[in-house]
VOGU-3710 file (C-alpha; in Angstrom, 3 decimals, decimal comma):
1> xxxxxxxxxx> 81,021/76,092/103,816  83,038/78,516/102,141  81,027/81,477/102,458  82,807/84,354/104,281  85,907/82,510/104,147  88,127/85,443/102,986  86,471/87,829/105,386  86,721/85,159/108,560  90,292/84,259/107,649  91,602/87,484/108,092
11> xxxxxxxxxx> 89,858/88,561/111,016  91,227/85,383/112,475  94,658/85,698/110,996  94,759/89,234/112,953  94,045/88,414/116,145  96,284/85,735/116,241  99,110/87,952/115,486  97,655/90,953/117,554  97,967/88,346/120,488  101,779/88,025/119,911
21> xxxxxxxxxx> 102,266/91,563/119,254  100,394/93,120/122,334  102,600/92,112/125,491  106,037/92,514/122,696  105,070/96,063/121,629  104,239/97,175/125,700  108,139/96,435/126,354  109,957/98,747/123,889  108,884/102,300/124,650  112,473/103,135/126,064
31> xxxxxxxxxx> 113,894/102,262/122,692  112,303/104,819/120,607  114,950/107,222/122,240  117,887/105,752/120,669  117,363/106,629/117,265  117,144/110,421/117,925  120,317/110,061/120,145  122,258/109,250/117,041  120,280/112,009/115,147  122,133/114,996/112,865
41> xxxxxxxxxx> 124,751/117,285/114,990  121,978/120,260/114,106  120,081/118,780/117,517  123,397/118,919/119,585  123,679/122,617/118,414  126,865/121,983/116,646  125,711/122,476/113,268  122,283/124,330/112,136  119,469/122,569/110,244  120,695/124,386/107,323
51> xxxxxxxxxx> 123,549/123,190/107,187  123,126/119,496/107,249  120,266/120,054/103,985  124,109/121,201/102,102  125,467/118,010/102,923  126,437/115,778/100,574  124,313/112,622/100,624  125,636/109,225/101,245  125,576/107,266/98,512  124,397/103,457/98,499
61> xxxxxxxxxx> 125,974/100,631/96,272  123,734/98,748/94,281  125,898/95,892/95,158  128,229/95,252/98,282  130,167/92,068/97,649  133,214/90,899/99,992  134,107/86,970/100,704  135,568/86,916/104,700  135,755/83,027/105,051  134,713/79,839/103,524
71> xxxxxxxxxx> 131,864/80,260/105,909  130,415/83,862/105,106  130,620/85,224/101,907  128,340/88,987/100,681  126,768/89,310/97,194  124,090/91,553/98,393  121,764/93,330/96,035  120,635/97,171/97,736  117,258/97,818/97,290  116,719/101,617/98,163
81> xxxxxxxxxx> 113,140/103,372/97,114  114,278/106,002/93,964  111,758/108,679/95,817  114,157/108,343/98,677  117,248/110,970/99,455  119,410/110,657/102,491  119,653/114,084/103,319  117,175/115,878/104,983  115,360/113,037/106,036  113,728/114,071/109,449
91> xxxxxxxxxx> 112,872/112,230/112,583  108,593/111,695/111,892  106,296/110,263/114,416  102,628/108,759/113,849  99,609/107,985/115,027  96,688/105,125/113,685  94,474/106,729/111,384  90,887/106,043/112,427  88,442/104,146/110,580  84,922/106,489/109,663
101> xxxxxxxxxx> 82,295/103,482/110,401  79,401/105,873/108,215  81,695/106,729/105,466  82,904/103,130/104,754  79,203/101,757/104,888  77,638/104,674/102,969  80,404/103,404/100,349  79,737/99,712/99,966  76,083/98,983/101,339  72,709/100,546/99,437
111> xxxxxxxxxx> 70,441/102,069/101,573  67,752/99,368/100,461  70,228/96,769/101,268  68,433/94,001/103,196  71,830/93,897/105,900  72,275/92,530/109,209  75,100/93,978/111,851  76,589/92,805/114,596  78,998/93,847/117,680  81,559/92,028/119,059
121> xxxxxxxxxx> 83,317/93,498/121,980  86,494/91,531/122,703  88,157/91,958/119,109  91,998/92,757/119,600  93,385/94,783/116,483  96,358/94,009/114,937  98,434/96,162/117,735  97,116/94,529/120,512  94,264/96,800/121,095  90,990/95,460/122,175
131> xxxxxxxxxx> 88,601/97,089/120,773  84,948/96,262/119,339  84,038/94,847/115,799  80,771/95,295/114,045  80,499/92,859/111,221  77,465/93,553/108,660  76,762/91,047/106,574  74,216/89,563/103,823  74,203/87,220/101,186  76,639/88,848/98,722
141> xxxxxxxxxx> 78,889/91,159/101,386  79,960/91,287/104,151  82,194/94,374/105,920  83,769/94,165/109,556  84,964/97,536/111,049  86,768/97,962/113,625  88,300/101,485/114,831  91,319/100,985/112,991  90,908/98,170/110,802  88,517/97,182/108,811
151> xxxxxxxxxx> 87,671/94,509/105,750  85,181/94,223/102,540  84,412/91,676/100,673  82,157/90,282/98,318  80,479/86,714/98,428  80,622/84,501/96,476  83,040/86,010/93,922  85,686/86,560/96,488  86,155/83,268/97,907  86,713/81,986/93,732
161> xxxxxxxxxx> 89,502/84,742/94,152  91,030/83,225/97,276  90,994/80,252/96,367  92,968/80,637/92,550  95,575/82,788/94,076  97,618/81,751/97,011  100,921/83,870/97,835  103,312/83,822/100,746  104,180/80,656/102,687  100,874/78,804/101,516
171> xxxxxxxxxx> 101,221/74,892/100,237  99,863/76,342/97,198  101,453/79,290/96,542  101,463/80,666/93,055  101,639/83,832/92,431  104,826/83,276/90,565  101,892/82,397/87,589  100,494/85,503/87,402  101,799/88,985/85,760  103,447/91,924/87,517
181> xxxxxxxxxx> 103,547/93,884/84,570  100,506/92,867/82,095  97,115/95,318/81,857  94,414/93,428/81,892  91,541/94,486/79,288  88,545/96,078/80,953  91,410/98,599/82,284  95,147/99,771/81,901  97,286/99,326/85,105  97,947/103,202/85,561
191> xxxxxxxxxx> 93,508/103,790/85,006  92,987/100,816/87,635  95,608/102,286/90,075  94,537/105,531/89,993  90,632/104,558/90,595  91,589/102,641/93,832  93,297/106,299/94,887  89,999/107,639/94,158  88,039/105,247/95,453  89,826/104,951/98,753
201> xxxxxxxxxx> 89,852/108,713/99,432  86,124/108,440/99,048  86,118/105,881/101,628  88,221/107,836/104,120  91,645/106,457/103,735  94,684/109,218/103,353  96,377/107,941/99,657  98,365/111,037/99,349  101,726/108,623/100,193  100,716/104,935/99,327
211> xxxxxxxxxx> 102,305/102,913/97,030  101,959/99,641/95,420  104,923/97,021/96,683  103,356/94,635/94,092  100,249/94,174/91,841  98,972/90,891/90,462  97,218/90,663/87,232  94,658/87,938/88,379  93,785/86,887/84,304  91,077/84,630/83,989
221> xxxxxxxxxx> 92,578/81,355/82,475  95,004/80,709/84,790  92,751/81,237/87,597  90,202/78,569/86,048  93,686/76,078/86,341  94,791/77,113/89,857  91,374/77,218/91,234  91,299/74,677/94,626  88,617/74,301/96,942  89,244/71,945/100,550
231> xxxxxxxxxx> 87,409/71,411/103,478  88,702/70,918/106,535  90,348/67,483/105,730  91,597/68,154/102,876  88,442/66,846/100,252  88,061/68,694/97,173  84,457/70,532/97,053  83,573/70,844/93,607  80,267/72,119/94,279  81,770/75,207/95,519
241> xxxxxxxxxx> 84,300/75,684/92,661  83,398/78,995/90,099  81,076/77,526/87,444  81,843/79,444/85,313  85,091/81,623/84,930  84,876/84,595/82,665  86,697/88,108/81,999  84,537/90,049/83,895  86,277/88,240/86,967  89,819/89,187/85,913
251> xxxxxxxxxx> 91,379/91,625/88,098  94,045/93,633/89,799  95,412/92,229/93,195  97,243/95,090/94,850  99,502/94,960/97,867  99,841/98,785/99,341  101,768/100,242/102,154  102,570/103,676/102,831  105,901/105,613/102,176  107,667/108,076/104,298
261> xxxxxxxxxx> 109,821/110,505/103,445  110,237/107,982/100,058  110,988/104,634/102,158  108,021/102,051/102,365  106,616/101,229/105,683  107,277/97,854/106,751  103,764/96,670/108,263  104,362/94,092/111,322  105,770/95,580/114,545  108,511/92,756/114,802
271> xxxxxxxxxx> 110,321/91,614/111,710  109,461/88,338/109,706  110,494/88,197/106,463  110,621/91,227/103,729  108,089/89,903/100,948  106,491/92,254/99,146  102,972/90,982/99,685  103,636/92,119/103,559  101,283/94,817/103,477  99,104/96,827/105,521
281> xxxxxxxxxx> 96,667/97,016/102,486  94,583/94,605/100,274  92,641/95,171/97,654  91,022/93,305/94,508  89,807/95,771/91,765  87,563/94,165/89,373  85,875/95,987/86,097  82,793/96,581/88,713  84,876/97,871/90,994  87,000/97,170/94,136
291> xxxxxxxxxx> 85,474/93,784/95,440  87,592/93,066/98,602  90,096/95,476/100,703  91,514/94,204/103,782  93,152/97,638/105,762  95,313/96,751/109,063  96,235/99,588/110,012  96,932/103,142/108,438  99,154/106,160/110,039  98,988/109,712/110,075
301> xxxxxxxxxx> 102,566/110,447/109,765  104,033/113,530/111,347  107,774/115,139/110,308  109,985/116,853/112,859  112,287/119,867/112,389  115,330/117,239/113,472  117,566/115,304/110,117  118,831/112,178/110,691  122,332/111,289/109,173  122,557/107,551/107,663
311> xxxxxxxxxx> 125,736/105,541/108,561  127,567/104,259/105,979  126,549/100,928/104,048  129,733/99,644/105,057  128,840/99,680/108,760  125,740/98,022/107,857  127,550/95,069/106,403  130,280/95,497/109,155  127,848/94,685/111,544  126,907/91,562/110,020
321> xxxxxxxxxx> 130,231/90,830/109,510  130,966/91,187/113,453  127,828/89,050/114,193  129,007/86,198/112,165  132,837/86,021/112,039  134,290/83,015/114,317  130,860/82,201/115,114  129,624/78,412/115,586  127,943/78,223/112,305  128,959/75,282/110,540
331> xxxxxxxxxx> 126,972/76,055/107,367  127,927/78,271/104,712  126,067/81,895/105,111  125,445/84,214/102,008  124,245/87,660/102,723  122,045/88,504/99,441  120,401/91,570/100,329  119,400/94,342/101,766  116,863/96,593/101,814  115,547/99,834/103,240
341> xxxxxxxxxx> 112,644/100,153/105,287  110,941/102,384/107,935  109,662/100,791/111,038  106,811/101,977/113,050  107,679/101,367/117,188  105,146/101,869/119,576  105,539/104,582/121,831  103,288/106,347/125,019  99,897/107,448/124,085  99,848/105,039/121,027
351> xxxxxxxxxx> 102,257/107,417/119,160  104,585/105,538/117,023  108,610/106,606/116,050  109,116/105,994/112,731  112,887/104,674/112,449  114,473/103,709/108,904  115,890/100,134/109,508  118,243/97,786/106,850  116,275/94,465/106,112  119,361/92,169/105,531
361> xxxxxxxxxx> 118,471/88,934/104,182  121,034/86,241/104,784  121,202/82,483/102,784  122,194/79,372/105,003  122,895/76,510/102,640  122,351/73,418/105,278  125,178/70,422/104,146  124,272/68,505/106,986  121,373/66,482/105,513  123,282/64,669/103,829
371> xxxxxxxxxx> 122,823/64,484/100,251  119,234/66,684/100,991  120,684/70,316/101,167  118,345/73,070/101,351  118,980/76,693/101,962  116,660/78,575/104,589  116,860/82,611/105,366  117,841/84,833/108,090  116,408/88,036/108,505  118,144/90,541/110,151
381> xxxxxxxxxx> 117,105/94,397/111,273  119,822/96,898/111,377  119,194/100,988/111,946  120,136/102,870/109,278  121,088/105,726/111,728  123,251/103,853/114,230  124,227/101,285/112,146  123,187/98,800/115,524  121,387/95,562/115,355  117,650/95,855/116,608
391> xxxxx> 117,094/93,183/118,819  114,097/94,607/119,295  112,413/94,213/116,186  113,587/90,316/115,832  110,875/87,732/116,147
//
């Protein structure tokens, strides 16, 4: 009942969001103009290239903290990449890297493999694109590859994985249990990271600018305690549990994304929240090797001769400020933080603008419940160049 699970669940869970995404994305091509408007005076022919690289940077706080009412209050930690600089940071565009169907298969299938393969023709990709699938498959593997996208993973040791470590907004999330830091023994963390580089150039995919948001030392003990396995009405299935947990299943869980220009790509179209496990790329490394890699979506990312100029952090928060101030909000609102991201819009021709955008994070600590106060989180997108809210990127 199990089987596939992993493999299924993310095919699934990609569709469903490529269905949201593909009328949303159609309806913001005119917007990928505004950035460059507010681009470096070298464009307007007022100043030269040259000059703006002998500017001096803007600098950003660490912290920004101001109180403007009883209502809205900022203590808001800056998160900015250290590979970043703000000068000389040029307008870039990008296109979807394709997926090479032979090279991925020669990877993970032996020739003598007894596989089967399928096509599906109405798969939609996680843009919106419909495009075919071909899902191979046997007893231990299975691989779906699509001309963007695709996902491995291996049966049955995967769906043990899946179901011991559960991040995000999951009813049994607990990644807080495992290590960020720790090496786990069959390899060091810098050894395992560099063999997925290697192994994922083999396979195709451009590592030359990817970067771990967050790895997960998967260690075998506390998997054996967090392991739980449902059906569909919520009854344990023991039979399916891992009979057996030992260190050859420990592992590294890796969430990747790509960095431009030393700012991380943010991987959904519209903004959601700004975990760290949002990431175009999956993968679970193993002392045999990787065992599952879920890949969205990779870009070939192009730079332009035009620099950008940031605004100032303090317009940032200013525009915050102006959204909030005298508003109806009854409930107290805390921004905590912001952080620095690039955004990929859609474009014409499936060309993307890549646009730096301020993740802002704001607390609302709900007193109207009585004695049951809870805080929930607004996210909000604000370009780093204009210093605008971007409507367009809110869910």
């Amino acid at each position: 009942m199990q089987k596939k699970r992993a493999i299924k669940a993310v095919c699934f869970g990609v569709v469903c969001v490529a269905v949201g995404i593909f009328l949303y994305s159609r309806m913001h091509v005119d917007y990928l103009t505004e950035t460059q408007k507010h681009r470096s005076k070298s464009t307007a022919g007022a100043e030269s290239i040259e000059e703006n690289k002998e500017k001096a940077p803007i600098v950003f706080p660490e912290k920004f903290q101001k109180e403007v009412s009883e209502l809205l209050n900022f203590d808001v930690e800056v998160v900015v990449s250290e590979d970043f600089k703000t000068q000389n940071f040029h307008i870039a565009t990008a296109k979807r890297s394709p997926v090479d169907e032979k090279t991925v298969c020669s990877y993970f299938i032996e020739k003598d493999e007894n596989i089967t393969s399928t096509v599906y023709e109405n798969y939609m990709d996680f843009d919106g694109y419909k495009t075919p699938i071909t899902i191979y498959e046997n007893e231990n593997k299975d691989i779906a590859i699509a001309d963007y996208d695709f996902t491995y993973s291996t049966n049955p040791q995967m769906n043990y994985i899946h179901n011991s470590f559960y991040v995000g907004c999951s009813d049994y999330y607990n990644a807080y249990r495992y290590s960020k830091e720790d090496s786990l023994g069959f390899m060091n963390r810098d050894a395992a990271w560099n063999a997925v580089i290697t192994a994922m150039e083999k396979i195709g995919v451009d590592m030359s600018a990817a970067v771990s948001q967050v790895t997960y030392s998967l260690d075998m003990e506390t998997m054996s305690k967090e392991e739980k396995c449902f059906d569909m009405d919520g009854n344990e299935i023991l039979e399916e549990k891992n009979p057996s947990w030992s260190k050859e299943d420990e592992g590294y869980y890796y969430y990747i994304t790509q960095s431009n220009q030393g700012l991380p790509l943010y991987t959904g179209v519209t903004l959601e929240t700004d975990e760290e496990t949002v990431a175009p790329l999956e993968i679970f490394q193993n002392e045999s090797g990787i065992q599952f890699v879920n890949l969205m979506r990779w870009f070939d990312i192009e730079e332009q001769e035009e620099v950008l100029e940031f605004t100032s952090f303090d317009n940032i928060m200013h525009t915050i400020e102006e959204k909030y101030s005298g508003t109806i909000y009854t409930n107290q609102l805390t921004v905590e933080s912001a952080k620095l991201y690039t955004f990929t819009l859609p474009g014409k021709d499936e060309e993307y603008t890549l646009v730096p955008v301020w993740v802002c994070r704001i607390a609302e600590k709900h007193v109207d419940w009585g004695e049951e106060v809870y805080t929930s989180y607004i996210y909000i997108p604000i370009n780093a160049v204009t210093g605008e809210e971007m409507l367009v990127l809110e869910n």
